[in-house]
KOLSE-692170 format. One record per residue: residue in one letter; x, y, z of N, C-alpha, C, O in turn. Coordinates in pm, whole numbers, padded with zeros to 5 digits, always signed. Each point is the difference from the previous one (the first is absolute). Layout:
<rs>
aXYZXYZXYZXYZ
...
</rs>
This chain:
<rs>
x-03567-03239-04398+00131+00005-00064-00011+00073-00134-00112+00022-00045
x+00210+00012-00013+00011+00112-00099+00144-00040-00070+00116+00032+00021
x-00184-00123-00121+00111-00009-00105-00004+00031-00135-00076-00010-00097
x+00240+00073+00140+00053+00094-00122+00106-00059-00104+00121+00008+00023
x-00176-00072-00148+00120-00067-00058+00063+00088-00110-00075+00061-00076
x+00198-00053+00064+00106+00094-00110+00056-00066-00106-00008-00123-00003
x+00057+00175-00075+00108-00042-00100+00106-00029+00039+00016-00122+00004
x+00087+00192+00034+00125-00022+00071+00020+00058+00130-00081+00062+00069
x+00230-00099-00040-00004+00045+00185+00043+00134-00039+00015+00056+00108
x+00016+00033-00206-00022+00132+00044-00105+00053+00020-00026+00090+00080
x-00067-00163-00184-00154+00080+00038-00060-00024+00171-00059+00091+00058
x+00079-00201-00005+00030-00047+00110+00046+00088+00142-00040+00025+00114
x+00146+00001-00199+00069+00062+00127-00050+00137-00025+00035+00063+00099
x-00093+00011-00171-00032+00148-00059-00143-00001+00117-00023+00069+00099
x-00060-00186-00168-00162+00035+00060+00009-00034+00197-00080+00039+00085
x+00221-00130-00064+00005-00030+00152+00049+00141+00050-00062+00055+00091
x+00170+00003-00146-00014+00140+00072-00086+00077-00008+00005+00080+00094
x-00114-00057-00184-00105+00030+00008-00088+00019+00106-00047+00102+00052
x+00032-00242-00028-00054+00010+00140+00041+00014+00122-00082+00037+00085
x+00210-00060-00049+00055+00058+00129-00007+00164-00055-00071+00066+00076
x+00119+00000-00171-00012+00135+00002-00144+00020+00031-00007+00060+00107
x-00105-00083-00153-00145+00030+00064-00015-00008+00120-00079+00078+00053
x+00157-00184+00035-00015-00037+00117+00043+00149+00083-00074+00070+00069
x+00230-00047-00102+00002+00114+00017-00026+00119-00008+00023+00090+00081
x-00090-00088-00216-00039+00141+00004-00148+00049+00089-00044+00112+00027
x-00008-00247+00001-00151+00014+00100+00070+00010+00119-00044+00083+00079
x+00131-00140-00048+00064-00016+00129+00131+00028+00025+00083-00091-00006
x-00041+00235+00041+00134+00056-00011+00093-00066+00075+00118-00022-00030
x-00216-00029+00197+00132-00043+00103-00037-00200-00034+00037-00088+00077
x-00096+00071-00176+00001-00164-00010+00108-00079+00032+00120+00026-00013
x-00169-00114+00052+00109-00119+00049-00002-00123-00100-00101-00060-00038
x+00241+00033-00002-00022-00063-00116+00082-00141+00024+00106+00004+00061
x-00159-00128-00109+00083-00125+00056-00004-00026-00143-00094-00022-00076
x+00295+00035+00047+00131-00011-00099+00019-00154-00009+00002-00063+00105
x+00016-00013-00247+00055-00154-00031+00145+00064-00016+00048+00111+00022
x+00004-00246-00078+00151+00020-00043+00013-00112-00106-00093-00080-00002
x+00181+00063-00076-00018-00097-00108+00027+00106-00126+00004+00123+00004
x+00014-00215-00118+00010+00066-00148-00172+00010-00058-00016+00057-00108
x-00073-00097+00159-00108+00040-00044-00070+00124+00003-00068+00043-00093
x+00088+00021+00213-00031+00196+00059+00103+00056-00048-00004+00122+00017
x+00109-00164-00078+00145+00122-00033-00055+00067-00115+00063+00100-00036
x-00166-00132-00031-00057+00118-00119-00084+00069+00088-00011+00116-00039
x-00048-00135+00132-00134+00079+00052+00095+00092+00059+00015+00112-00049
x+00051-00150+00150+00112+00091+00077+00066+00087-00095-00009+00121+00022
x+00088-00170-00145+00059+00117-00061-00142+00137-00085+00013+00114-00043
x-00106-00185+00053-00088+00092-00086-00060+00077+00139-00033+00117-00021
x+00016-00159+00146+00005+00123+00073+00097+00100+00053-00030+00101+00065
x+00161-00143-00103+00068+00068-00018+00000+00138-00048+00014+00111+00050
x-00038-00165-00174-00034+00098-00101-00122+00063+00022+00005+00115-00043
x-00100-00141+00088-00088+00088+00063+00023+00119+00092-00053+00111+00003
x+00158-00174+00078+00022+00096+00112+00123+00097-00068+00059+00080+00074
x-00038-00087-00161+00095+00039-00054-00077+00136-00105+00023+00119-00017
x-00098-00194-00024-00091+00135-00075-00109+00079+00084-00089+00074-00042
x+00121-00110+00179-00073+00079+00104-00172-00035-00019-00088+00087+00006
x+00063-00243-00031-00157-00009+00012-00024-00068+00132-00106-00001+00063
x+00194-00044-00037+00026-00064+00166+00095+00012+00121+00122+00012-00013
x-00202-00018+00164+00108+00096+00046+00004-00123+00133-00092-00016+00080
x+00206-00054-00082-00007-00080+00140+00053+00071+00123+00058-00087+00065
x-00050+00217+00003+00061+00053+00079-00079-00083+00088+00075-00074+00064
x-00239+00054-00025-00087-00029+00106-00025-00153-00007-00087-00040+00078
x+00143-00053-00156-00020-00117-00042+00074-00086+00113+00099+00044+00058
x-00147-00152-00034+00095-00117+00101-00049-00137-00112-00096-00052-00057
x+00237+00042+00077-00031-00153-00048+00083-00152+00116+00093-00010+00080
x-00197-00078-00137+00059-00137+00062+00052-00100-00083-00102-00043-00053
x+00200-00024+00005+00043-00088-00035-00031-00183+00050+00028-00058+00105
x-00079+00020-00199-00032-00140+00063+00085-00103+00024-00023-00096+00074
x+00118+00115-00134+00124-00094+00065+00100+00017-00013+00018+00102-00067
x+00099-00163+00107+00134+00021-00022+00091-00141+00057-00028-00069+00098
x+00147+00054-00196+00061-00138+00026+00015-00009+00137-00030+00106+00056
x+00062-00188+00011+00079-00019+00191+00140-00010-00018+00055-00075-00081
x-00019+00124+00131+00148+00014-00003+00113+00059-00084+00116-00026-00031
x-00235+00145+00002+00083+00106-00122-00031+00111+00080-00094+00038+00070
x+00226+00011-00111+00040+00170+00046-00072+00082-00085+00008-00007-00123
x-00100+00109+00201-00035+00073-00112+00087+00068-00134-00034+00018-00116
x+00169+00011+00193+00048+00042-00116+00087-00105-00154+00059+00029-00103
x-00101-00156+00175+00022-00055-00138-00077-00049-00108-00105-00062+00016
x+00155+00088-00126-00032+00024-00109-00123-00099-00034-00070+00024-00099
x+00055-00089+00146-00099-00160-00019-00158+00037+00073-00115-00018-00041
x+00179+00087+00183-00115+00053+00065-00150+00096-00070-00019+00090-00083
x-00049-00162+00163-00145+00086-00097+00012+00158+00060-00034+00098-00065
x+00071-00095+00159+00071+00176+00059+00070+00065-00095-00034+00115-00030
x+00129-00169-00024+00081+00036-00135-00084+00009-00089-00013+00100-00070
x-00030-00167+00063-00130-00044-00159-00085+00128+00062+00031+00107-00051
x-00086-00104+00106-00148+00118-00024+00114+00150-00017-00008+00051-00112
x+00110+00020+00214+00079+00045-00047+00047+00061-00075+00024+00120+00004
x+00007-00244-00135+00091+00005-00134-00131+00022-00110+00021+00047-00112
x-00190-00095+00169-00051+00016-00106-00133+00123+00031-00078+00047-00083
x+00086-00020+00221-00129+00095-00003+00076+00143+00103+00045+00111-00027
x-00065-00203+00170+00036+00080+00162+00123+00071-00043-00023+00109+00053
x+00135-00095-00111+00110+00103-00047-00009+00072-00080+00080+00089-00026
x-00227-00128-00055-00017+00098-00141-00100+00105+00007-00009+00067-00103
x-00094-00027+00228-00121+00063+00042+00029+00085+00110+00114+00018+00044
x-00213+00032+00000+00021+00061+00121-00078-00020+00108-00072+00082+00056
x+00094-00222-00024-00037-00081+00121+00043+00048+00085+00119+00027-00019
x-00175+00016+00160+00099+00001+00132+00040-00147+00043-00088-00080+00030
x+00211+00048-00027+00041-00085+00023+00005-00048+00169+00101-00046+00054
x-00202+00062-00001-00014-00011+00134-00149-00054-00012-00065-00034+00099
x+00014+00029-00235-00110-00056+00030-00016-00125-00135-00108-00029-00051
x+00225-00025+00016-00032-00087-00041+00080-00122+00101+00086+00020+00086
x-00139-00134-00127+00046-00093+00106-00032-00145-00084-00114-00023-00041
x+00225-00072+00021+00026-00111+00013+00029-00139+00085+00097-00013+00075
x-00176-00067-00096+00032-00062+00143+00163-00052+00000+00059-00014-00107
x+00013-00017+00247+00152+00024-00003+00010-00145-00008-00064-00086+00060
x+00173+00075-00162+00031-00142-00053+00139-00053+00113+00064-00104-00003
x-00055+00202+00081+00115-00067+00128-00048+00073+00182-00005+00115+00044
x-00017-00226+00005-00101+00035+00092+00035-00155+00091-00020-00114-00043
x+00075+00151+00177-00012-00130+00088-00113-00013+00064+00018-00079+00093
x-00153+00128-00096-00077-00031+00056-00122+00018-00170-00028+00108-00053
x+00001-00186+00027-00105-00035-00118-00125+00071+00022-00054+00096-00055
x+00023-00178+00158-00182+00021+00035+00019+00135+00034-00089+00055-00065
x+00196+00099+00171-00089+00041+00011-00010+00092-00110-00096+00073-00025
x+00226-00085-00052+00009+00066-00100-00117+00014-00103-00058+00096-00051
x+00045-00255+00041-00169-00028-00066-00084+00087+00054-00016+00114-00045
x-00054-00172+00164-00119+00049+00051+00033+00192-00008-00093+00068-00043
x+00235+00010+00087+00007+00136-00045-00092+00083-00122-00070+00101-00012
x+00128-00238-00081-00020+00039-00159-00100+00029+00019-00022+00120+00018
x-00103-00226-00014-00146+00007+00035-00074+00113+00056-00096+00063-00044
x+00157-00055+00141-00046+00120+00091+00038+00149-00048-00073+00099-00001
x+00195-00110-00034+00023+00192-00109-00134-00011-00064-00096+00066+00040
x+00089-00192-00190-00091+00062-00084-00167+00003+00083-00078+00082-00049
x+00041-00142+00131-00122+00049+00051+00013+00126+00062-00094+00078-00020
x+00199-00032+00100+00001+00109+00033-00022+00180-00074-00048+00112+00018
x+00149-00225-00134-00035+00091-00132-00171-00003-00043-00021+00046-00112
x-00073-00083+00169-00137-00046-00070-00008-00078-00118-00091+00013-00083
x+00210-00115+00072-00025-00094-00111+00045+00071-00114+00013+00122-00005
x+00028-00260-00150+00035+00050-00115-00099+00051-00069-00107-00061-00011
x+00127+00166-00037-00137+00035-00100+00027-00076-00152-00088-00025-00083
x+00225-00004+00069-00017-00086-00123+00089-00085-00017+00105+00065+00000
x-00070-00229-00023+00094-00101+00017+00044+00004-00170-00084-00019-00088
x+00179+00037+00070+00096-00098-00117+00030-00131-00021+00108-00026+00052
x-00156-00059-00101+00047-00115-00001+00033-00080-00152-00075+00011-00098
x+00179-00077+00099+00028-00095-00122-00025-00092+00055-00065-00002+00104
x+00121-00119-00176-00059-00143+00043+00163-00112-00059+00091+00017-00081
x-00127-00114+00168+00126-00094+00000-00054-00085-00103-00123-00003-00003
x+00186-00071-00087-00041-00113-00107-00064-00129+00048-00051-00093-00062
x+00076+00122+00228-00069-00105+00090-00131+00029+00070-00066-00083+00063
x+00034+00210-00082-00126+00093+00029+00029+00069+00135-00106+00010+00062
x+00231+00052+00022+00066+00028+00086-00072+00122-00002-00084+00021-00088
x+00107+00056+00172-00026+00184+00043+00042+00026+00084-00033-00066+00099
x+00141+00191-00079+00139+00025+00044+00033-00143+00017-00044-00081-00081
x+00119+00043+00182+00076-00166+00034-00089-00080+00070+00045-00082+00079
x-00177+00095-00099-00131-00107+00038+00037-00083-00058-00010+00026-00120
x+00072-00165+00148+00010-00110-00086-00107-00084+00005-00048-00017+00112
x-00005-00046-00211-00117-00164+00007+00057-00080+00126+00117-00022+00034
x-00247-00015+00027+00028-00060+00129-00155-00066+00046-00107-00012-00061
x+00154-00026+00206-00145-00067+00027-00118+00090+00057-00115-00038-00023
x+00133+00147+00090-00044+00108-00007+00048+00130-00029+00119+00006-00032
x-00215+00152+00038+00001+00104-00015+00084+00044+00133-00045-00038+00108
x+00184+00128-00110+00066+00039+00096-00076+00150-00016+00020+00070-00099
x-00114-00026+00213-00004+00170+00038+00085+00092-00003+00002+00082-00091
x+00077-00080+00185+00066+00135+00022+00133+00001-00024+00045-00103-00049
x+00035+00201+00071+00119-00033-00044+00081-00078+00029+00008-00001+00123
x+00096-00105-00193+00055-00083+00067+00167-00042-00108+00025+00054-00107
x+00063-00160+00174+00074-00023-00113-00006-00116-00040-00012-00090+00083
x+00019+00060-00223-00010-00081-00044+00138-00063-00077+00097+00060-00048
x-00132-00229+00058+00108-00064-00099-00036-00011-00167-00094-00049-00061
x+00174+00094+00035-00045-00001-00180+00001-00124-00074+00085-00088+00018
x-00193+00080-00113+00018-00103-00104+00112-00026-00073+00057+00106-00025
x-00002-00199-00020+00075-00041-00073-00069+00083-00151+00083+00073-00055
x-00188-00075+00002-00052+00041-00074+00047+00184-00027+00052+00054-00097
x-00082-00015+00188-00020+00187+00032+00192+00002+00054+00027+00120+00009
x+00079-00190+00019+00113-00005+00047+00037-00050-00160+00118+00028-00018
x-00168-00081-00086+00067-00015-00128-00055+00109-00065+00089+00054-00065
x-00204+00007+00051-00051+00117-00021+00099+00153-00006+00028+00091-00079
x-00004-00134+00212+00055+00150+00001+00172+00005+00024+00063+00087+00059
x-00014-00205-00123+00143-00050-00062+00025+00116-00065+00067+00092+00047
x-00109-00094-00139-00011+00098-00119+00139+00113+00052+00119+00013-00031
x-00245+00073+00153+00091+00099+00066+00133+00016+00052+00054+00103+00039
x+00008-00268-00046+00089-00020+00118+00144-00029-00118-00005+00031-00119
x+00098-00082+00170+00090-00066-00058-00009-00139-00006+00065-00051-00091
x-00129-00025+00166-00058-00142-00012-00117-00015+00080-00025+00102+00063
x-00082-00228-00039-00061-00013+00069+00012-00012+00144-00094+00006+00079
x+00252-00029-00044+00070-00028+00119-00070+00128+00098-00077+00003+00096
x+00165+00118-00196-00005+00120+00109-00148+00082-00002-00022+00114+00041
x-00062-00200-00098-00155+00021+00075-00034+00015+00102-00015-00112+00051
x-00014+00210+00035-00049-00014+00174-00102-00180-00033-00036-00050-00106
x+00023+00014+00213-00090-00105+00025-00088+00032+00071-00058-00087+00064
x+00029+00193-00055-00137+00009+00123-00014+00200-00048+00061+00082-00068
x-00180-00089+00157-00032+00199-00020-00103+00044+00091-00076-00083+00050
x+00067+00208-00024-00139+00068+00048-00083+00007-00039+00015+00086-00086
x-00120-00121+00083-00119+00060-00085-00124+00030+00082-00013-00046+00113
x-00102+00144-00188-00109+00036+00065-00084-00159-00019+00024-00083-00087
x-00132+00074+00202-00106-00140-00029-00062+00049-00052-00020+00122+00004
x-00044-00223-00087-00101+00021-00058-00162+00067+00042-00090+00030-00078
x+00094-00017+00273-00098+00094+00031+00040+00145-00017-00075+00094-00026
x+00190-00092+00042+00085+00148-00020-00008+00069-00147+00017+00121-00019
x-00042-00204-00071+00003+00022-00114-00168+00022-00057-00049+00093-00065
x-00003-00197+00108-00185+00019+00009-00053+00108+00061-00112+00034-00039
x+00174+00041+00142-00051+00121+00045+00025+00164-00079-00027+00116+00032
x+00086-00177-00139+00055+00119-00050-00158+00079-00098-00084-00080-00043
x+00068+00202+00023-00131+00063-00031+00001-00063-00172-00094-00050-00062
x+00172+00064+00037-00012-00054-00167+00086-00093-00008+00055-00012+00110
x+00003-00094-00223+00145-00057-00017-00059+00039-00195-00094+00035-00071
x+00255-00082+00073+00006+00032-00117+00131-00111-00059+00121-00003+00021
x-00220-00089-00107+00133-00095-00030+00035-00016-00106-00099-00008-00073
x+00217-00004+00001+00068+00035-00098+00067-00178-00064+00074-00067+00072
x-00104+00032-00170+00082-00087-00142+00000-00017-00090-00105+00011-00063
x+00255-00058-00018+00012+00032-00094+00064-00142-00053+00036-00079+00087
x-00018+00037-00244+00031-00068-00023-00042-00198-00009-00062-00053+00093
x+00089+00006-00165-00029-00115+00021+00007-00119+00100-00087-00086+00018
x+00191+00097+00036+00037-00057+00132-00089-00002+00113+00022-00077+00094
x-00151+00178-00095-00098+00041+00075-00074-00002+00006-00061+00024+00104
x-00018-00071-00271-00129-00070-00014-00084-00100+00086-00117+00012+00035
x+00221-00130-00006-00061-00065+00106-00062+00054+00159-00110-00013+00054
x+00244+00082-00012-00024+00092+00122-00140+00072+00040-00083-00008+00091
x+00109+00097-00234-00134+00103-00030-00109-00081-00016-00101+00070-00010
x+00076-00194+00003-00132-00064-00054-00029-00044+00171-00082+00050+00077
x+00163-00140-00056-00008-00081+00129-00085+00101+00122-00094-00012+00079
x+00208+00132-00127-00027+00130+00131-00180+00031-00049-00089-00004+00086
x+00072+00023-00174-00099+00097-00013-00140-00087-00025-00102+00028+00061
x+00109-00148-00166-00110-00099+00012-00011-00163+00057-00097-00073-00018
x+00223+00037+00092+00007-00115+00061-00027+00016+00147-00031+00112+00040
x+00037-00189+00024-00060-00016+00165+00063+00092+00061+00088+00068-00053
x-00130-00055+00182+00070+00099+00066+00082-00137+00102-00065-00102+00022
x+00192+00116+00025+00116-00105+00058+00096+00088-00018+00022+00081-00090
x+00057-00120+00230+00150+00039+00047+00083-00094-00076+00102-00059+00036
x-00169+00055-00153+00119-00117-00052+00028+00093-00163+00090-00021-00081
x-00185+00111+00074+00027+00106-00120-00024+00160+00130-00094+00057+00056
x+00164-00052-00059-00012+00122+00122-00103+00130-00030-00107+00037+00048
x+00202+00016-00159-00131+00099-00047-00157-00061-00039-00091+00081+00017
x+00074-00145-00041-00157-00042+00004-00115+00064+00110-00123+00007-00001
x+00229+00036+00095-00106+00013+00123-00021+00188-00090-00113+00048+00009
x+00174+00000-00052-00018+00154-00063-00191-00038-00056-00085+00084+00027
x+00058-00177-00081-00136-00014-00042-00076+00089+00139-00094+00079-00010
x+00123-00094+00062-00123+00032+00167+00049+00144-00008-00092+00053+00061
x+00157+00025-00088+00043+00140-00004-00116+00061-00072-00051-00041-00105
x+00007+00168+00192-00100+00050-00053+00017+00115-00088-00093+00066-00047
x+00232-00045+00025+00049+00142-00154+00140-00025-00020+00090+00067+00049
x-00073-00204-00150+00065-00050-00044+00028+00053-00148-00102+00028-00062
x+00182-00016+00017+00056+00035-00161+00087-00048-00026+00105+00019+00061
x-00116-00103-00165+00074-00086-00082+00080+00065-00133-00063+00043-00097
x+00199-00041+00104+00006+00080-00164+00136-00124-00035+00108-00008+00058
x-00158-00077-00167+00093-00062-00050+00022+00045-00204-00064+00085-00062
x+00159-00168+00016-00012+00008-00150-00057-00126-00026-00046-00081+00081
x+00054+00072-00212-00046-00108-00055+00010-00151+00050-00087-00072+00050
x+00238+00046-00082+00062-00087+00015-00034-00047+00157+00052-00108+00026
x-00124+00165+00078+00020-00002+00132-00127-00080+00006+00001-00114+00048
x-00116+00171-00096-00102-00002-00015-00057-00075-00093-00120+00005-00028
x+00210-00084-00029-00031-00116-00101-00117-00097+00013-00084-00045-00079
x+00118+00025+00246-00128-00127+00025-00072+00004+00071-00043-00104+00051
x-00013+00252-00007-00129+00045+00033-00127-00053-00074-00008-00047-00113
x-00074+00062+00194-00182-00018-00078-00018+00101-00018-00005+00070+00101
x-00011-00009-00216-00021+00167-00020-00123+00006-00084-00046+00109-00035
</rs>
């Protein structure tokens, strides 16, 4: 593991595009697995701006998205389809035929799941995962549980991660209650991850994840067994590390 601690979340979000731009620039047609959340919206807008000053070029790029609410239309506004969109996929020059989200409205779950699965191996796997983390130690909608869920599947959300992401909504009401997400083997297979926090609220998370046991009861914990892991938090994130 490879941890990187900052001053603030711009420095944060500056050195995380950093490294997806390296990713890309070694690897033109890389396949890249996208979070969603207010924690990547600096990394995303600063590659923006990369691609914007012509140091990065996503024409050959595919990306995967690790989750998305159940029962949202992509085109509404709440949707992580909207969200990547409004903050990266509308602002680059992605072919939009090769990025892909798993579909948050779908009468058949599993095979939609098991689909997901099968594109990105087909694709030869992520060459690099994005990930933030839930205040409950979540990754995409992996919630604490009695075991590690593999592959893709949907899940019912915490009360915790459903008051969490209130914020976004007009009340906690019109929270989806459930979502897509990649498993946590789906996410372990990826060639690098790269996980991203910020703030105080996350200290615990970040400690639990990185020097407490490994248990499906702090989800990211199992990232310890990842063999090119990078950690980039600030201070405040990183408060109660053994350093």
């Amino acid at each position: 593991m490879k941890l990187i601690v900052v001053r603030s979340y711009e420095e944060m979000s500056m050195k995380a595009a950093e490294v997806i731009a390296n990713q890309m620039k070694e690897k033109e047609d890389s396949v890249l697995g996208l979070a969603t959340g207010s924690t990547p919206e600096g990394m995303y807008a600063e590659l923006v701006k990369m691609y914007e000053n012509k140091e990065i070029d996503f024409s050959k790029i595919t990306t995967f998205n690790l989750d998305e609410y159940y029962g949202l239309d992509p085109q509404n506004d709440q949707s992580y389809n909207y969200f990547m969109n409004k903050h990266l996929l509308g602002k680059v020059n992605v072919n939009k035929d090769k990025t892909n989200i798993p579909a948050g409205i779908t009468e058949d779950v599993e095979t939609t799941a098991r689909d997901y699965d099968k594109k990105i191996a087909d694709h030869g796997g992520i060459d690099i995962q994005v990930l933030g983390i839930g205040v409950n130690g979540h990754i995409g909608f992996n919630e604490p549980g009695p075991y590690f869920v593999g592959q893709t599947h949907k899940v019912d959300l915490s009360e915790e991660t459903i008051e969490a992401n209130s914020r976004f909504f007009e009340n906690a009401e019109e929270v989806p209650k459930q979502a897509i997400t990649m498993g946590m083997m789906s996410i372990l297979q990826a060639k690098k991850i790269l996980l991203l926090a910020n703030g105080q609220g996350k200290a615990d998370a970040i400690y639990n994840s990185l020097q407490g046991p490994i248990t499906p009861q702090v989800p990211a914990s199992i990232l310890q067994l990842h063999k090119d892991l990078v950690v980039i938090v600030d201070e405040d994130a990183a408060s109660k590390l053994k350093r």
